[in-house]
VMD Tcl script that builds the backbone (N, CA, C; Angstrom):
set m [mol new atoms 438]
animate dup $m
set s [atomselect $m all]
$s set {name element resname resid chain x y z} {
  {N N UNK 1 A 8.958 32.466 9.801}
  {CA C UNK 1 A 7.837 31.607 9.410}
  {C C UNK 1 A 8.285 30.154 9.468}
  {N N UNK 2 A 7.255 29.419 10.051}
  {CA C UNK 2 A 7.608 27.692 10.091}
  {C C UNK 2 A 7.133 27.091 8.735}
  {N N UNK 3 A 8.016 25.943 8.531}
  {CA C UNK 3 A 7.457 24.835 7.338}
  {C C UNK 3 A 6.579 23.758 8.329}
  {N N UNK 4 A 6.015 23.919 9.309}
  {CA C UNK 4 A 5.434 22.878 9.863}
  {C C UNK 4 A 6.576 21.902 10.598}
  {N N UNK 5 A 7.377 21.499 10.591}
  {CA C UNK 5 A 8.511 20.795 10.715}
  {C C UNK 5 A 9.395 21.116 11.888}
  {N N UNK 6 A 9.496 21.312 12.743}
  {CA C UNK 6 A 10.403 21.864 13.856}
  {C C UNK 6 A 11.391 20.760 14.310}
  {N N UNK 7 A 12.669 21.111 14.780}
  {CA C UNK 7 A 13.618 19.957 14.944}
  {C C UNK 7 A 14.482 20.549 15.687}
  {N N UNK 8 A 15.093 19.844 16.849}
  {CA C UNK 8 A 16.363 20.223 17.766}
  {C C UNK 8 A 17.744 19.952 16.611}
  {N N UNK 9 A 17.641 18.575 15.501}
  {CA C UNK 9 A 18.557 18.415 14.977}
  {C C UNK 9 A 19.543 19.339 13.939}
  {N N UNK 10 A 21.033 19.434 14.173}
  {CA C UNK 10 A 21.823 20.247 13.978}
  {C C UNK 10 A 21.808 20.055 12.297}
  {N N UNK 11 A 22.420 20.600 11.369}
  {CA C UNK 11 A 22.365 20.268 10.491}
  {C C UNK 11 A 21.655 20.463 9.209}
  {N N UNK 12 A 21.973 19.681 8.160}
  {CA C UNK 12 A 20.696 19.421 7.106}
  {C C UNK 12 A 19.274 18.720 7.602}
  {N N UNK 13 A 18.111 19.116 7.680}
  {CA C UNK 13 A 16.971 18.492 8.158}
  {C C UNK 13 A 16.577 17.452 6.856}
  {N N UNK 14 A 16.836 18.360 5.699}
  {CA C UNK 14 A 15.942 18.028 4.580}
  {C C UNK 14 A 16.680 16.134 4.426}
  {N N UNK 15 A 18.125 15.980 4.676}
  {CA C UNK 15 A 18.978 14.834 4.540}
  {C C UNK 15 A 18.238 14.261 5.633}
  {N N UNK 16 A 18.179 14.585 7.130}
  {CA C UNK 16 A 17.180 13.846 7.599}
  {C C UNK 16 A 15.954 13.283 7.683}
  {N N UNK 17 A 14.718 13.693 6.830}
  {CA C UNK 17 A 13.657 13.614 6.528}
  {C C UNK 17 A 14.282 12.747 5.379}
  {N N UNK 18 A 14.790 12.898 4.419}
  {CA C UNK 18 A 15.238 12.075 2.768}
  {C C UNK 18 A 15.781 10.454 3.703}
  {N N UNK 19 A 16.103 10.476 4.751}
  {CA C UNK 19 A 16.524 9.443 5.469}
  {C C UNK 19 A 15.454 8.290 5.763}
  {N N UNK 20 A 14.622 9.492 6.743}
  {CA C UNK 20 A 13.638 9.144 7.214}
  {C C UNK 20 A 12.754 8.276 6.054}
  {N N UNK 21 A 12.048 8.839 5.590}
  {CA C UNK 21 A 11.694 8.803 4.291}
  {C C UNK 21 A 11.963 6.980 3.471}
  {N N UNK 22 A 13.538 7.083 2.804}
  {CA C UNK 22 A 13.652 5.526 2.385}
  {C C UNK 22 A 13.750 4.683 3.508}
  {N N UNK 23 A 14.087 4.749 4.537}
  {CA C UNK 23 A 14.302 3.777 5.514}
  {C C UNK 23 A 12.884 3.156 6.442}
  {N N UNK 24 A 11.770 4.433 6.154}
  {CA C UNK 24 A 10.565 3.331 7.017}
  {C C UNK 24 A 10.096 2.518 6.357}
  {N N UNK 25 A 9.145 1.461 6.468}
  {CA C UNK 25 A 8.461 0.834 6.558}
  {C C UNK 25 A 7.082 0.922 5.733}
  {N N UNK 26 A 6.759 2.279 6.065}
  {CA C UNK 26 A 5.310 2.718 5.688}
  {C C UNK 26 A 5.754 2.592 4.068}
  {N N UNK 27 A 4.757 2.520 3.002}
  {CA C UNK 27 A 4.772 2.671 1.769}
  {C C UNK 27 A 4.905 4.760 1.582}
  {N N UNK 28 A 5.426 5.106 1.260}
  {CA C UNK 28 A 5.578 6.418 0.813}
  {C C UNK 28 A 5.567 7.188 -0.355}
  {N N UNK 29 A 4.717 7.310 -1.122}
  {CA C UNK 29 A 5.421 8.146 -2.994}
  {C C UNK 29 A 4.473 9.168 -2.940}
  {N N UNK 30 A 5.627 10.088 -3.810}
  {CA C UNK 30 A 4.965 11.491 -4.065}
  {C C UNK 30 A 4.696 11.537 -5.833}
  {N N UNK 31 A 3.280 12.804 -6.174}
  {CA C UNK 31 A 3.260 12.114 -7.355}
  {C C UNK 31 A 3.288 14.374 -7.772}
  {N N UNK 32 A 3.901 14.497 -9.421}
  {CA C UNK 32 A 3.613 15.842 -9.185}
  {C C UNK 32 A 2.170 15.711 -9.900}
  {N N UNK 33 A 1.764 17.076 -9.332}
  {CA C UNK 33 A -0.296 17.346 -10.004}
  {C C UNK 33 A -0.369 17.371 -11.073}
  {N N UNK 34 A 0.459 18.432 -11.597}
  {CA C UNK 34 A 0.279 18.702 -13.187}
  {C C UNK 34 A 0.488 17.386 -13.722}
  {N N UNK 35 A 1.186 16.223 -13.945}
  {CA C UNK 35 A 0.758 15.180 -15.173}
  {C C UNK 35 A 1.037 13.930 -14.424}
  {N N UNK 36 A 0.721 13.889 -13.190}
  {CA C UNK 36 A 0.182 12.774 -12.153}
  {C C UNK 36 A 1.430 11.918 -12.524}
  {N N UNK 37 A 2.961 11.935 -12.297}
  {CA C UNK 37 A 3.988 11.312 -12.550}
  {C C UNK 37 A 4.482 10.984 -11.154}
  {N N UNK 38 A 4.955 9.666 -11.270}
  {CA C UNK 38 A 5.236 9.224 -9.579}
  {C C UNK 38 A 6.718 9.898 -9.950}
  {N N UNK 39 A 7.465 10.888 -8.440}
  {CA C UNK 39 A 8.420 11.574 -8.627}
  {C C UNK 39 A 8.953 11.117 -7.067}
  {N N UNK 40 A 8.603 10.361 -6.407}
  {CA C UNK 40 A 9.337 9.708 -4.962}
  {C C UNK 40 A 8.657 8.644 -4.450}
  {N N UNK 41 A 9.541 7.381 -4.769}
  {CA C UNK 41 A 8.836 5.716 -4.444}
  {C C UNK 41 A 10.012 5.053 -3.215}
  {N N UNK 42 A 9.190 5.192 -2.424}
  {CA C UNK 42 A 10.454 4.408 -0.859}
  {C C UNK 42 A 10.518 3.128 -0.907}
  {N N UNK 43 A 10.987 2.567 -0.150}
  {CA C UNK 43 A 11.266 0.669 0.262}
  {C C UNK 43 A 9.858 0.401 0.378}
  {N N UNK 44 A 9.413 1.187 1.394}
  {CA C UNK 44 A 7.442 0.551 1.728}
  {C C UNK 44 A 7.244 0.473 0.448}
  {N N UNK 45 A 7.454 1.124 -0.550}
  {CA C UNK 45 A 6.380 1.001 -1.447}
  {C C UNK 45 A 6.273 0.566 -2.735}
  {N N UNK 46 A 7.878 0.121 -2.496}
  {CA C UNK 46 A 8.600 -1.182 -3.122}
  {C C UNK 46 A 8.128 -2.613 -2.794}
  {N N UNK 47 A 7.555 -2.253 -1.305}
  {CA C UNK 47 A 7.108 -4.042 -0.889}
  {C C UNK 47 A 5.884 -3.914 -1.371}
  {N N UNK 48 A 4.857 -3.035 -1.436}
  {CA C UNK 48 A 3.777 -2.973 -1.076}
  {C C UNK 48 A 3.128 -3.053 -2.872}
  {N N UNK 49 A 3.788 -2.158 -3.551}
  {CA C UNK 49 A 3.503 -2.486 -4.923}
  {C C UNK 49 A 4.319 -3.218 -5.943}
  {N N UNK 50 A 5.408 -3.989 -5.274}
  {CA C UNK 50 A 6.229 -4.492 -5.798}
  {C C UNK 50 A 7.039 -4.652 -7.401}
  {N N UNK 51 A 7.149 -3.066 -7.675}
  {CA C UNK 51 A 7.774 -2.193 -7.840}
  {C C UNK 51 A 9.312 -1.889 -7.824}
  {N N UNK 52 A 10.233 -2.151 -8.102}
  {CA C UNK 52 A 11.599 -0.890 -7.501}
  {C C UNK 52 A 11.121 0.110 -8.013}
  {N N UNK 53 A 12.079 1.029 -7.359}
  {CA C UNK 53 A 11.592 2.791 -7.543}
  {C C UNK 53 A 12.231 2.441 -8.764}
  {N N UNK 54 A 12.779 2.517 -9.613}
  {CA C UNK 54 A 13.658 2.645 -10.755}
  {C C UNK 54 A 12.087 2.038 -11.829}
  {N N UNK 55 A 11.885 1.593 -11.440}
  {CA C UNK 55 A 10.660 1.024 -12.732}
  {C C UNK 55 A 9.320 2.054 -12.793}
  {N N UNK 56 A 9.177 2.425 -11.361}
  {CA C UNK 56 A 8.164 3.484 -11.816}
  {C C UNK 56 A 8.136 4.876 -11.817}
  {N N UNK 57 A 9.266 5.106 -10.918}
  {CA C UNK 57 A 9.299 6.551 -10.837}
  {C C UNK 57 A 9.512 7.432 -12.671}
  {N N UNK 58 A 8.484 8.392 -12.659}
  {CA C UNK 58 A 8.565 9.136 -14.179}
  {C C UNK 58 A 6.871 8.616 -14.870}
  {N N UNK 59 A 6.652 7.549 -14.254}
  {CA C UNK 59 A 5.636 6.759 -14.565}
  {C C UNK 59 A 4.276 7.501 -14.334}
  {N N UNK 60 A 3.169 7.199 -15.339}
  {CA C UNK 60 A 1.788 7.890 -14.481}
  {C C UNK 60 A 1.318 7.271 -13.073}
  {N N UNK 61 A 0.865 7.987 -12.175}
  {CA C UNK 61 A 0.628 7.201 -11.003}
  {C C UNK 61 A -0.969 5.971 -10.893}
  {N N UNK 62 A -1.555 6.450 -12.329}
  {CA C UNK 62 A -2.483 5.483 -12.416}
  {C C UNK 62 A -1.951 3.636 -12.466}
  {N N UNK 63 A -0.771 3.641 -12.799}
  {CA C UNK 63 A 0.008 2.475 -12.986}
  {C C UNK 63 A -0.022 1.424 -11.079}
  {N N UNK 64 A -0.659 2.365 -10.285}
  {CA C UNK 64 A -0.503 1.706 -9.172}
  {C C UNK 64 A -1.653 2.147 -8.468}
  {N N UNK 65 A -2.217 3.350 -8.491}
  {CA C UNK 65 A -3.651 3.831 -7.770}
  {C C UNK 65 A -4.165 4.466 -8.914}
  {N N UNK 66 A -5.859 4.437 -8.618}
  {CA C UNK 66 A -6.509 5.397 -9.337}
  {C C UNK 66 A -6.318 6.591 -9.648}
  {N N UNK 67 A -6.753 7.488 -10.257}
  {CA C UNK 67 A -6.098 9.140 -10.108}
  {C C UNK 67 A -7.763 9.566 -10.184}
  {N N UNK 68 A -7.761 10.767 -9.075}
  {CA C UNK 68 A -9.366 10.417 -9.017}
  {C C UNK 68 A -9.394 11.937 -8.036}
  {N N UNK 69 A -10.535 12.863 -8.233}
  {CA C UNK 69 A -10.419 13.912 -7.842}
  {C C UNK 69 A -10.958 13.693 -6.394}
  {N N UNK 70 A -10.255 14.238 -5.224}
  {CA C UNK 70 A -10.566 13.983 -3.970}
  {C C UNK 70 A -10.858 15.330 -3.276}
  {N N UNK 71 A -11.538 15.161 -2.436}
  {CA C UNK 71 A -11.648 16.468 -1.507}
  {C C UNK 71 A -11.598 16.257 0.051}
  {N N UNK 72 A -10.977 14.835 0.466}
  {CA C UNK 72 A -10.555 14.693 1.755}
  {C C UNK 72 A -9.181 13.701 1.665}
  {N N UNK 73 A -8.423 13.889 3.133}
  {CA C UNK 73 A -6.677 13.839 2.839}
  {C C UNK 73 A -6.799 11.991 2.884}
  {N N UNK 74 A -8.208 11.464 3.677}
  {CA C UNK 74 A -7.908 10.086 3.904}
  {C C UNK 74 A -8.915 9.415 2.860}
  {N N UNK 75 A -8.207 8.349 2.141}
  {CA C UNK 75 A -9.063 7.831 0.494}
  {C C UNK 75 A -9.001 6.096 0.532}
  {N N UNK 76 A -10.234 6.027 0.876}
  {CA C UNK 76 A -9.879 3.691 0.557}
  {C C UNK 76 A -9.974 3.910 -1.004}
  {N N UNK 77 A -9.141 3.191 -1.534}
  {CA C UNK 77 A -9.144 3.071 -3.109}
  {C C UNK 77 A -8.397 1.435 -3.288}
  {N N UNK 78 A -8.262 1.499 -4.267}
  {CA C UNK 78 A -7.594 0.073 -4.643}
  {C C UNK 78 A -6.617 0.134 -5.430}
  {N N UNK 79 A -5.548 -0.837 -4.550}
  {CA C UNK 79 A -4.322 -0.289 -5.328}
  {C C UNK 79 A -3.487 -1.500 -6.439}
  {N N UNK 80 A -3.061 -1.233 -7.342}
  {CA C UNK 80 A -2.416 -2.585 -8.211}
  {C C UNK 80 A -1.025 -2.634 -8.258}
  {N N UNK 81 A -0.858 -3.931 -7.987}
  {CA C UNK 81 A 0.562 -4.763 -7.715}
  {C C UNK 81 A 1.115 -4.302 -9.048}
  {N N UNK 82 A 2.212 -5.167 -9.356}
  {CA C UNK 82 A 3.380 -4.894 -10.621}
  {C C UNK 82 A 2.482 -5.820 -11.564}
  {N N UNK 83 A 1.812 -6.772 -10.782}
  {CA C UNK 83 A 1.730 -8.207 -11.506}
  {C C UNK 83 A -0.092 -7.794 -12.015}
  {N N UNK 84 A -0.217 -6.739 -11.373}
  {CA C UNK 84 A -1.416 -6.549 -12.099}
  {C C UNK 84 A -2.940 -7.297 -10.714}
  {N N UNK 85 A -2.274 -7.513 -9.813}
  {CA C UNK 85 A -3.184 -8.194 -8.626}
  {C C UNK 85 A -3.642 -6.820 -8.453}
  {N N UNK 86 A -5.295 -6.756 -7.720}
  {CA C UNK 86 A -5.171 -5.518 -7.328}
  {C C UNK 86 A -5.705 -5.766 -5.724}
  {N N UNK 87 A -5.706 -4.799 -4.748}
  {CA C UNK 87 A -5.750 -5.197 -3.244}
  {C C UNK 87 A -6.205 -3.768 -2.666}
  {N N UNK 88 A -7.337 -3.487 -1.374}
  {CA C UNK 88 A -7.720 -2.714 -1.245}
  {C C UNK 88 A -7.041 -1.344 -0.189}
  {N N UNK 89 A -7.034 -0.626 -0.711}
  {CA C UNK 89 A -5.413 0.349 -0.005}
  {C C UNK 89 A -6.219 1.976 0.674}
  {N N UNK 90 A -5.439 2.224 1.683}
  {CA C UNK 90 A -5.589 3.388 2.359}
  {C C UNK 90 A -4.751 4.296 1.924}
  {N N UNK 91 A -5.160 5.654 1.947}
  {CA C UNK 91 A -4.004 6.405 0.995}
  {C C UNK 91 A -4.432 7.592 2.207}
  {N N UNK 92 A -3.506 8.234 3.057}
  {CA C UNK 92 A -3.348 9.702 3.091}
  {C C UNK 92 A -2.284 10.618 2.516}
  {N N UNK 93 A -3.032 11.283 1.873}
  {CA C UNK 93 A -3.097 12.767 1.082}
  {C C UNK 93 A -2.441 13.671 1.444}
  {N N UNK 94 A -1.133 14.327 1.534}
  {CA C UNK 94 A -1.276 15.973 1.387}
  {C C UNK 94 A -0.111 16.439 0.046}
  {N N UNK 95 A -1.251 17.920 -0.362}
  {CA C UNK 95 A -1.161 18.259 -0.947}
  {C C UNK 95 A 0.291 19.728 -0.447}
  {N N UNK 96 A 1.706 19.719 -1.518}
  {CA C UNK 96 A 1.967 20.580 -0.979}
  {C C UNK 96 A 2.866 21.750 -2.275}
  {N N UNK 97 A 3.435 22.486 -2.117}
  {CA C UNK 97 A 4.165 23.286 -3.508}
  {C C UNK 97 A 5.620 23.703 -3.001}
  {N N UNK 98 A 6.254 23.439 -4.223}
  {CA C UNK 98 A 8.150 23.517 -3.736}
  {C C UNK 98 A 8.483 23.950 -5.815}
  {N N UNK 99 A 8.541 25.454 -5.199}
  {CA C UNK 99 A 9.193 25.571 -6.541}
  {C C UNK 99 A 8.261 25.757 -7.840}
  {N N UNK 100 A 7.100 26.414 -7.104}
  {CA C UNK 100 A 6.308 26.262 -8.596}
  {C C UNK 100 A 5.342 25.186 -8.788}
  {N N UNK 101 A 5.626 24.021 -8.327}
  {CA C UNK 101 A 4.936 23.141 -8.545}
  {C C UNK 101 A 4.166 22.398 -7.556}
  {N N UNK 102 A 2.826 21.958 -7.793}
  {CA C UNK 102 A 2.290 20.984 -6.753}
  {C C UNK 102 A 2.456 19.797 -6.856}
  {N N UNK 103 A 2.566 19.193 -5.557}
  {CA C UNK 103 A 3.269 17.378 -5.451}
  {C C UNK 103 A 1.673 16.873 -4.423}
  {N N UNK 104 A 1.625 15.687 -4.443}
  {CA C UNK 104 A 0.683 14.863 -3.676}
  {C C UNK 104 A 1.636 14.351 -3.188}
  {N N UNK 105 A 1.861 14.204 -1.924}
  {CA C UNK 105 A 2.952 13.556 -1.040}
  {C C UNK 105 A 1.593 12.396 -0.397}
  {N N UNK 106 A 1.963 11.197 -0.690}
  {CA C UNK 106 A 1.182 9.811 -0.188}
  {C C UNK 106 A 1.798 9.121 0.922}
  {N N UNK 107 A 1.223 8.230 1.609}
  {CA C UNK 107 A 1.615 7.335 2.712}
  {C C UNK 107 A 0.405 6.249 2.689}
  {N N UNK 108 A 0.801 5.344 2.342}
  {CA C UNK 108 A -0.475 4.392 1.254}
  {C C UNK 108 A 0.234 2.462 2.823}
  {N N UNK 109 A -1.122 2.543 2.679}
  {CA C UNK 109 A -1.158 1.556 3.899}
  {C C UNK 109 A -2.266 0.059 3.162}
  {N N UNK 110 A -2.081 -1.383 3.182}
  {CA C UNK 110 A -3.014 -2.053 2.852}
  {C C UNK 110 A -4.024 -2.121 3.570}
  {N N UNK 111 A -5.403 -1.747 2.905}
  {CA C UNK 111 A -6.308 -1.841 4.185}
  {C C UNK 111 A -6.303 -2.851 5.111}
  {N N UNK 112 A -6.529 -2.433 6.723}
  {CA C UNK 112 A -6.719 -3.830 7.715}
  {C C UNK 112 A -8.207 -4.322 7.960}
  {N N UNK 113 A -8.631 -3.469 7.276}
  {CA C UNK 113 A -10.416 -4.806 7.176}
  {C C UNK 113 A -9.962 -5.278 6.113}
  {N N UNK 114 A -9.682 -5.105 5.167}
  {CA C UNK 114 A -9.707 -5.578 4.325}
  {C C UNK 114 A -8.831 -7.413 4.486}
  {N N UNK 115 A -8.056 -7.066 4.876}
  {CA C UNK 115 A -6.987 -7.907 5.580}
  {C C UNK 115 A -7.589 -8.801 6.280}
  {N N UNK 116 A -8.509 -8.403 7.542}
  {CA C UNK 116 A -9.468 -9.306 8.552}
  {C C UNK 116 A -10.271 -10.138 7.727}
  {N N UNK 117 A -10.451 -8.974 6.621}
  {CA C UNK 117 A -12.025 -9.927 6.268}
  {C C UNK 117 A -11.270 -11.528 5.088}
  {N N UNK 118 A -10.164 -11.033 4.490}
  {CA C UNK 118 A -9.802 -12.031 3.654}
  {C C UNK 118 A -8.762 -13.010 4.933}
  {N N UNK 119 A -8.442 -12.773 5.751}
  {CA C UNK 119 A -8.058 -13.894 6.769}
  {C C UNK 119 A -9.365 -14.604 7.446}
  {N N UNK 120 A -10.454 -13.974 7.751}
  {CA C UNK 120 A -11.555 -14.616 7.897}
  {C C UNK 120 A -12.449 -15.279 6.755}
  {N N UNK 121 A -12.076 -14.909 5.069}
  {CA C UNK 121 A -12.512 -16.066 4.453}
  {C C UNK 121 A -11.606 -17.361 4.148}
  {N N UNK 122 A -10.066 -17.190 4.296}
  {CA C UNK 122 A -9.223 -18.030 4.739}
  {C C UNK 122 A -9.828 -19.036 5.566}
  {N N UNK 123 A -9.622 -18.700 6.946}
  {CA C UNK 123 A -10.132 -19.506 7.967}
  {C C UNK 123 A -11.286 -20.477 7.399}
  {N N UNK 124 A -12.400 -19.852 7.167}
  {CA C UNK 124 A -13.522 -20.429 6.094}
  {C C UNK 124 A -13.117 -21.418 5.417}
  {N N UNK 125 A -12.727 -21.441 4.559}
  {CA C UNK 125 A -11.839 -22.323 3.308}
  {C C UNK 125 A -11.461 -23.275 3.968}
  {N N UNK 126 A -10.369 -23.182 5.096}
  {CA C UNK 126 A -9.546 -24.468 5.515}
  {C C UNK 126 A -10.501 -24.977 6.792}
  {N N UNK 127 A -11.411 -24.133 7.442}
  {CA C UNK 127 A -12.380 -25.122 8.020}
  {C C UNK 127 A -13.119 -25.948 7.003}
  {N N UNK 128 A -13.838 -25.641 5.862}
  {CA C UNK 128 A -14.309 -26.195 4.877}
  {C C UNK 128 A -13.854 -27.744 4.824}
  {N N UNK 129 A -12.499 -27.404 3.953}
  {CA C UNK 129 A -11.271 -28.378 3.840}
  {C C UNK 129 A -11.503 -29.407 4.978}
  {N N UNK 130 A -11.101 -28.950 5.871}
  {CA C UNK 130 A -10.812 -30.377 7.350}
  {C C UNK 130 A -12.199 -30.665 7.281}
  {N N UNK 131 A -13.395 -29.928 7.020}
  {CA C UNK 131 A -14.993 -30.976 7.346}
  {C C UNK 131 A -14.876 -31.909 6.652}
  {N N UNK 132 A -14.434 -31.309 5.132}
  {CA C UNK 132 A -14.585 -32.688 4.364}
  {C C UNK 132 A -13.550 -33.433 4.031}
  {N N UNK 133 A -12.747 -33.546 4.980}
  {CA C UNK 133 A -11.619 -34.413 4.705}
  {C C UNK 133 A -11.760 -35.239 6.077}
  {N N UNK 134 A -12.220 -34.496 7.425}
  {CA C UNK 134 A -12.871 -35.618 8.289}
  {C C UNK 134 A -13.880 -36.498 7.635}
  {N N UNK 135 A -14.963 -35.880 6.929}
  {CA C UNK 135 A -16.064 -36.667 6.357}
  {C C UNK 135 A -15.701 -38.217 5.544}
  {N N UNK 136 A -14.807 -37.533 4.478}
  {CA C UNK 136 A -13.881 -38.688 3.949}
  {C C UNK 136 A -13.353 -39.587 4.614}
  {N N UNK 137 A -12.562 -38.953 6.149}
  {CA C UNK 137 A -12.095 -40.229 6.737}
  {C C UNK 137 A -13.087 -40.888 7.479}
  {N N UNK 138 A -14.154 -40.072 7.534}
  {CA C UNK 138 A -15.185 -41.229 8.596}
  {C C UNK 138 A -15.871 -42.159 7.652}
  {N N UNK 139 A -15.773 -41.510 6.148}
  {CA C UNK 139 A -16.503 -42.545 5.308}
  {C C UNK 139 A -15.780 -43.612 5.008}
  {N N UNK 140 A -14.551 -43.733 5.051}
  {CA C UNK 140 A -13.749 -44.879 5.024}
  {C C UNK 140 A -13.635 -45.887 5.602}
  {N N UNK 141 A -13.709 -44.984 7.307}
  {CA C UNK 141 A -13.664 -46.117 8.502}
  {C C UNK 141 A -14.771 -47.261 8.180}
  {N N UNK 142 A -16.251 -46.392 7.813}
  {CA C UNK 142 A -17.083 -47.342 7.913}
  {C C UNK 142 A -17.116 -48.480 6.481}
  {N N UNK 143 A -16.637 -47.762 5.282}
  {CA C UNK 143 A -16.458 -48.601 4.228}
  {C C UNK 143 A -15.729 -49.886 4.808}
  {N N UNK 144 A -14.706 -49.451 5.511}
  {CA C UNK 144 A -13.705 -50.503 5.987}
  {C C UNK 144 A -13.971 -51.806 6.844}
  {N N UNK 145 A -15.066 -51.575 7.686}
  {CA C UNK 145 A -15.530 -52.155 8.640}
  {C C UNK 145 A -17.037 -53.082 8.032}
  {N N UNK 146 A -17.253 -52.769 6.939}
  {CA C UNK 146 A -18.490 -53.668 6.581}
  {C C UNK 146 A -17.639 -54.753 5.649}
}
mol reanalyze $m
mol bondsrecalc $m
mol representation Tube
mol addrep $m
């Protein structure tokens, strides 16, 4: 029987995946079901909730996402910083069991509309800014000149 997982690599897999795992990029934490405790926080998700694993892991996982009954693996929710900012987050889901117990294994991404749309009210803002700071300088020129 397969775990889903197939690999040419010789060895411990599980040390390779545990590799895999702290070293990407992506935000990553697993939380267990029974009392929603974050039980695996990676580097991603150290940047992303700014966080070290050491501060939250043991922690309820409401401390960073909602806890919220779902019935599909992909969830927009909103997720909160250390500092208490909160920012709008993609979460896929799976659900899996090792030992008795069920884990939510996450891979939590900042949304990219979300992202577009606050770089496009950016843009907004500092066009704003330069209208009326041209305006100012054209009102000067002419103050200057009478």
């Amino acid at each position: 029987m397969t775990n889903g997982c197939n690999s040419t690599v010789e060895g411990n897999v599980g040390e390779l995946l545990a590799l895999l795992v702290s070293q990407t990029e992506e935000a990553i934490f697993c939380v267990e079901c029974a009392g929603h405790t974050v039980v695996l926080f990676n580097g991603g998700a150290e940047r992303i909730f700014n966080y070290k694993a050491e501060e939250i892991l043991g922690e309820h996982v409401s401390a960073i996402v909602p806890v919220q009954e779902r019935k599909e693996s992909r969830v927009q929710t909103i997720g909160t910083r250390k500092d208490g900012t909160q920012f709008p987050l993609e979460l896929t889901i799976s659900t899996v069991e090792m030992n008795g117990k069920d884990y939510c294994a996450v891979i939590a991404r900042e949304s990219e509309v979300a992202k577009m749309a606050e770089l496009a009210q950016y843009r907004k803002t500092v066009k704003q800014q330069l209208l009326k700071e041209m305006d100012s300088i054209a009102d000067l020129k002419l103050a200057s000149r009478t």
